[in-house]
N, C-alpha and C positions, 0 to 999 in steps of 0.2 A: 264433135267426135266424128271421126274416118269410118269407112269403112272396117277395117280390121279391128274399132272399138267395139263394131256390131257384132262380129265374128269373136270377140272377145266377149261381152256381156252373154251372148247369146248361146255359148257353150264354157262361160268362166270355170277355169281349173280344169284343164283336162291334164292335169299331170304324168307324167313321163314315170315307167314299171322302177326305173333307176332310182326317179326321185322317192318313190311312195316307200322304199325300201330306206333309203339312206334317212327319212323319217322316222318310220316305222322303228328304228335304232335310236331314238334320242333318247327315249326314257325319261326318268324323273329328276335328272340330274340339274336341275335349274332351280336355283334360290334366289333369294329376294335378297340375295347383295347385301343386307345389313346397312344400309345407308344412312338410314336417318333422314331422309326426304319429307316432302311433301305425304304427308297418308302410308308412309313404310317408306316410297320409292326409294331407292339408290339415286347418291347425292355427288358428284366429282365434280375435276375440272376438265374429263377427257370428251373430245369433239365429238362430234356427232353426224352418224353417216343415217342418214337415210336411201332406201331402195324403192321402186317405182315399176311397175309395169305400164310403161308410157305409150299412146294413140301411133306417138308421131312425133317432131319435133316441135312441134307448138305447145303440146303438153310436157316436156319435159325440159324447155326455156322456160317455162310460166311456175313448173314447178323450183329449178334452178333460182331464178329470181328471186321468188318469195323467198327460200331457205337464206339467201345470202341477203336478202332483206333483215328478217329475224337474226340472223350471225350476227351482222354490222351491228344491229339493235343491242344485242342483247349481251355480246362480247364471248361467245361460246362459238367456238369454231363448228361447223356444218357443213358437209357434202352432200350429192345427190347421186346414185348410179340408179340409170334406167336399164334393168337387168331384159337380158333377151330371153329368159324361158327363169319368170318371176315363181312360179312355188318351187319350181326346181332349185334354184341357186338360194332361195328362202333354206329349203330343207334343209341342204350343203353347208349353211353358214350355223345352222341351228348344232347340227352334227360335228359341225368342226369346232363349236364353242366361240367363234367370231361371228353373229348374226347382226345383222344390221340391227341398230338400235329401233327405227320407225320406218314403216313399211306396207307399202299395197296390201290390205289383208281382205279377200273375198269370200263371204258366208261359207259358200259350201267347203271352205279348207278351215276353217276356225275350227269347227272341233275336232278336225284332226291335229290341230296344234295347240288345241287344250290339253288335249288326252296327253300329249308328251311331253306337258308343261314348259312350254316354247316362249307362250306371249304371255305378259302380263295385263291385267286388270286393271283399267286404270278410271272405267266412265265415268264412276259416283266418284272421280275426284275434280270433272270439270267444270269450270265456274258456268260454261253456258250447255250443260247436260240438258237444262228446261228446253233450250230451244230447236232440238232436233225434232227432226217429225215423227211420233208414235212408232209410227211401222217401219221406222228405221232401225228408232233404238231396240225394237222387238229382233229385228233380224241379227241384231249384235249382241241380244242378251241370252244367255244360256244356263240354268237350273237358276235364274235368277240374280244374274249377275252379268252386270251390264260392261261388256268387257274393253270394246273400243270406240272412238267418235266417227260416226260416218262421214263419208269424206265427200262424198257427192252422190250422184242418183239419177235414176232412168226412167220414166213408165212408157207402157206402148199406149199408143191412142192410133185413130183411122185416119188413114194418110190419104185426100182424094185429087184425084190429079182431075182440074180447073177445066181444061179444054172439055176435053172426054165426059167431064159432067154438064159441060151446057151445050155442047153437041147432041147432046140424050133427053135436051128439054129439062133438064132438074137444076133448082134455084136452092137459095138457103135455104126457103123453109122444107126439100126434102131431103135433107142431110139428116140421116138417120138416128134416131134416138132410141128403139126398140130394135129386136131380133126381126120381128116381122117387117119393120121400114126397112132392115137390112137387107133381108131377104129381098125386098121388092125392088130395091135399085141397084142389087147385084145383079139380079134380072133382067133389067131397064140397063147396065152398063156393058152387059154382055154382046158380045159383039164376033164378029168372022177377026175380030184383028187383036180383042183383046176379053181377060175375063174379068166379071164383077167385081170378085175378089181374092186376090190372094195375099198366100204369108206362110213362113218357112212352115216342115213338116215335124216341127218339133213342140215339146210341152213351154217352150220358149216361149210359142207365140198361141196356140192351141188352148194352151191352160188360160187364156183369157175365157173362152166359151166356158171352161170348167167353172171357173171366179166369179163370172155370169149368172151361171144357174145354181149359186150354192157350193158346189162342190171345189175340193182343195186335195192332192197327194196325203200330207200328212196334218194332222188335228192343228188349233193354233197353238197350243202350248207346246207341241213337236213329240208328244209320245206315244202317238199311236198310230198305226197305216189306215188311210179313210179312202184308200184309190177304187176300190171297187163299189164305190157308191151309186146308188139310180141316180141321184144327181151332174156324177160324172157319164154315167153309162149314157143320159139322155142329152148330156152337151157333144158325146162323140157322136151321138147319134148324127145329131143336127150338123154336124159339120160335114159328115159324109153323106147325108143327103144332100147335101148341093158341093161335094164333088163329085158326085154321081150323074147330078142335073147340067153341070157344068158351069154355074156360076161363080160355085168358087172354084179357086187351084192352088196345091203346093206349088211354092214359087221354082222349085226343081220341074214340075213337067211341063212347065212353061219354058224350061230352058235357062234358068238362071240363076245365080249362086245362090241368092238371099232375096228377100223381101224386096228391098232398095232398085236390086239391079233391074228386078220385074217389073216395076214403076220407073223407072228411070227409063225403060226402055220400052215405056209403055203398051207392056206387054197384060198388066194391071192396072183397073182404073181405077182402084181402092187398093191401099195392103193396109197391114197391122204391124206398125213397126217402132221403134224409139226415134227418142231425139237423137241422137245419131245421123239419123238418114239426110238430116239439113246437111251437114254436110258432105257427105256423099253426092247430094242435090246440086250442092254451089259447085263441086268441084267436076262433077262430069257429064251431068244433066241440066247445065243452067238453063237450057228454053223451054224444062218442063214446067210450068205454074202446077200450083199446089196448096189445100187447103189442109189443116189440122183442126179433127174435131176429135172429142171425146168418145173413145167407144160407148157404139149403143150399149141399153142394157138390158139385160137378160132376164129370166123368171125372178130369178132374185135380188134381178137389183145391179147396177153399175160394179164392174170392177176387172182389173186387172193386173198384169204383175209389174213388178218392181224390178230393179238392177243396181244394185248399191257395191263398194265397195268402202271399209275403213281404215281410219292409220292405224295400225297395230303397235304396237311397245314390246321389243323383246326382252322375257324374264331375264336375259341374261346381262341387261344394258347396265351399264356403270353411273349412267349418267339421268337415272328416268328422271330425275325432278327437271332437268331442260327439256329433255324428249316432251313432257306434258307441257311445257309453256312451249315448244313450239307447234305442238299438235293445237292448241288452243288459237295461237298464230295465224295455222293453216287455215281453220276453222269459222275462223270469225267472219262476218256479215263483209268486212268489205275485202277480205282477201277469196273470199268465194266467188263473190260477183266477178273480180278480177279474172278466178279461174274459169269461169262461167264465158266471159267475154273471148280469150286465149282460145280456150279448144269446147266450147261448149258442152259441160254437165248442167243440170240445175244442183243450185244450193243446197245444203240439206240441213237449213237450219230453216227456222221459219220464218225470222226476222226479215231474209233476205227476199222474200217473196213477194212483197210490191213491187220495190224496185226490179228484181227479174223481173216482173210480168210487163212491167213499163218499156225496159227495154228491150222486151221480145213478147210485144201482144199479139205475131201471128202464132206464137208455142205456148199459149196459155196452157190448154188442152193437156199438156203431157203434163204439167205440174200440179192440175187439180185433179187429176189420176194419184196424188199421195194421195187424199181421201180417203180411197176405198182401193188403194192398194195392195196386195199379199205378194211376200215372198217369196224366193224358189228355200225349198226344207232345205234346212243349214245342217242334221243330223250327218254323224260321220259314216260315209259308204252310201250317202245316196247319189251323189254323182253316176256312181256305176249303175244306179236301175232306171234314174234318168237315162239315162245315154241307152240304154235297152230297151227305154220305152220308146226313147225316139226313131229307134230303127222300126220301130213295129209301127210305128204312126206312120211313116211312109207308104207303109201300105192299109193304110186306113181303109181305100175309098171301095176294096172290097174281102175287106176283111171286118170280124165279128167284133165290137166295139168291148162288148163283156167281157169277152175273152181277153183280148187285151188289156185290162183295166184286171181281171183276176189273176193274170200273170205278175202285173206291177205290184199287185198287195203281195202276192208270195215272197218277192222281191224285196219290200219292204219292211215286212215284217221280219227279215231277216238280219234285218239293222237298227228298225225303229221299235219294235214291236205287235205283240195285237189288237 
């Protein structure tokens, strides 16, 4: 993944006032087609579009290929559009009653496309449901209903740039495994030229400390606001004591967009970032050398967040019993790898995961981040407290950690509950 995949995982959905409206109008007018399909689905001969929120054009050739793989296969005509502004023209197509049959679907928009019954349910009908990873199918199931197959996936892990750590006298064995080894060789890489550690100013990359020490936004079952926890309050703590100290830094007052750029430009001799950033790396930074390790862990234990998106099925398709044999298509152990190799996600089934780790045993690290991975809350309307929170995290480094984190529970309780 590019650059603008980071900037996409990293603030997924920030939909347009027009789009949220021409939604917000779809109402309950979507039935289940009467098909006679597979499990209810709707059953035709009519073709099948799929939509894409694509990297680049590497992913959206790898995606074109596969569909017209499956087409040729299966004798069901298939397109692809890679939409330039994807929940927006999603909404549009829902509203207008012609939505794309299969399509880009990102947590934090699903349950606003439940509520207007948009997408259909299709999980409990796939043959290889077993093989996703827990914390995927978690992120796509809702009051218990496991609604699409994830389509691929992200974790962050510590990104340490090669030179910079052995010009500091540090080998493998001080590649940090705790908050305190953290601590100590952010210190040890702090330098007139570069900081220990940096990584964007947002719960994007931040809410790893929170994951770290216990604490999470919203409960795991998704019903309650948990933001003002001493758990979270003591991981803001800790983060703003060493931007205070200077060893770590938002990759903004270092001067640069995002995480990537600040390592790239060795501005950072550590960030906190996804698999993404490889490429970014090959493409504009190739004489930076660079290692990927697991983030340390925290009082509680290893963890951090996730970035998934899945193929969605729209209620309104004619045709869902092929929509699901080709999501199934998409999904399988060797058309993953395939996508994995094109524009770089990992798999998101589990099968696939020797073979990735064989073919990419310097990214092991971001893939045994599913483990102990957590989501960003999929509730409908957290996007907007997110995005509130992250303005405030900005100024973290001398602002009151509580206070901020009491602001967010208001917030969320406003949507999630108490």
């Amino acid at each position: 993944m590019n650059r603008s995949t980071a900037a996409r995982l990293a603030g997924l959905g920030a939909v347009t006032a027009s789009a949220a409206l021409v939604l917000s109008g779809c109402g309950s007018g979507f039935d289940d087609g009467g098909g006679g399909g597979d499990g209810g689905l709707t059953s035709s001969d009519d073709a099948l579009t799929v939509m894409i929120g694509s990297s680049g054009e590497a992913e959206t050739a790898a995606v074109e290929d596969a569909v017209a793989a499956w087409a040729a296969d299966s004798g069901t005509d298939a397109s692809v559009v890679a939409a330039t502004n994807l929940n927006q023209q999603l909404a549009q197509g829902f509203a207008g009653g012609s939505p794309p049959d299969v399509f880009y679907l990102s947590p934090d928009f699903m349950a606003g496309f439940i509520a207007s019954g948009a997408i259909q349910p299709y999980g409990d009908l796939l043959e290889n449901k077993d093989d996703f990873y827990p914390s995927l199918v978690a992120n796509f199931t809702v009051d218990g209903t496991f609604y699409c197959a994830p389509k691929d996936f992200s974790t962050l892990a510590l990104i340490i740039n090669t030179s910079l750590w052995e010009a500091a006298g540090l080998t493998d064995d001080d590649i940090p495994t705790t908050w305190d080894e953290l601590d100590a060789v952010a210190a040890t890489l702090t330098t007139g030229g570069a900081v220990g550690l940096g990584f964007g100013p947002e719960y994007q990359r931040v809410g790893t400390f929170m994951a770290q020490n216990g604490g999470r936004l919203v409960s795991e079952d998704g019903t309650e606001a948990v933001a003002d926890s001493t758990e979270n309050a003591e991981a803001l703590d800790h983060v703003k004591q060493h931007l205070t100290d200077g060893t770590f830094a938002f990759a903004t007052d270092l001067g640069a967009g995002w995480g990537g750029e600040a390592f790239g430009k060795q501005l950072a001799a550590m960030v906190i970032e996804g698999n993404w950033i490889t490429g970014a790396m090959s493409a504009d930074y190739p004489d930076v050398g660079y290692t990927v390790a697991e983030l340390p862990a925290g009082p509680a234990g290893q963890g951090t967040l996730q970035f998934t998106n899945c193929w969605g099925m729209a209620a309104d398709s004619p045709n869902q019993t092929a929509a699901l044999d080709l999501i199934e298509f998409l999904t399988s152990t060797e058309q993953q790898l395939a996508f994995s190799e094109a524009f770089g996600p990992m798999p998101s089934i589990q099968s696939a995961a020797d073979e990735w780790e064989s073919d990419n045993p310097d990214l092991v690290a971001f893939l045994r981040g599913a483990d102990y991975a957590i989501g960003i809350p999929t509730n409908e309307g957290v996007n907007d407290v997110i995005a509130d929170f992250n303005s405030q995290l900005q100024g973290l480094k001398t602002a009151d950690p509580s206070a901020i984190l009491s602001s967010v529970q208001t917030n969320l309780e406003a949507v999630v509950g108490g």
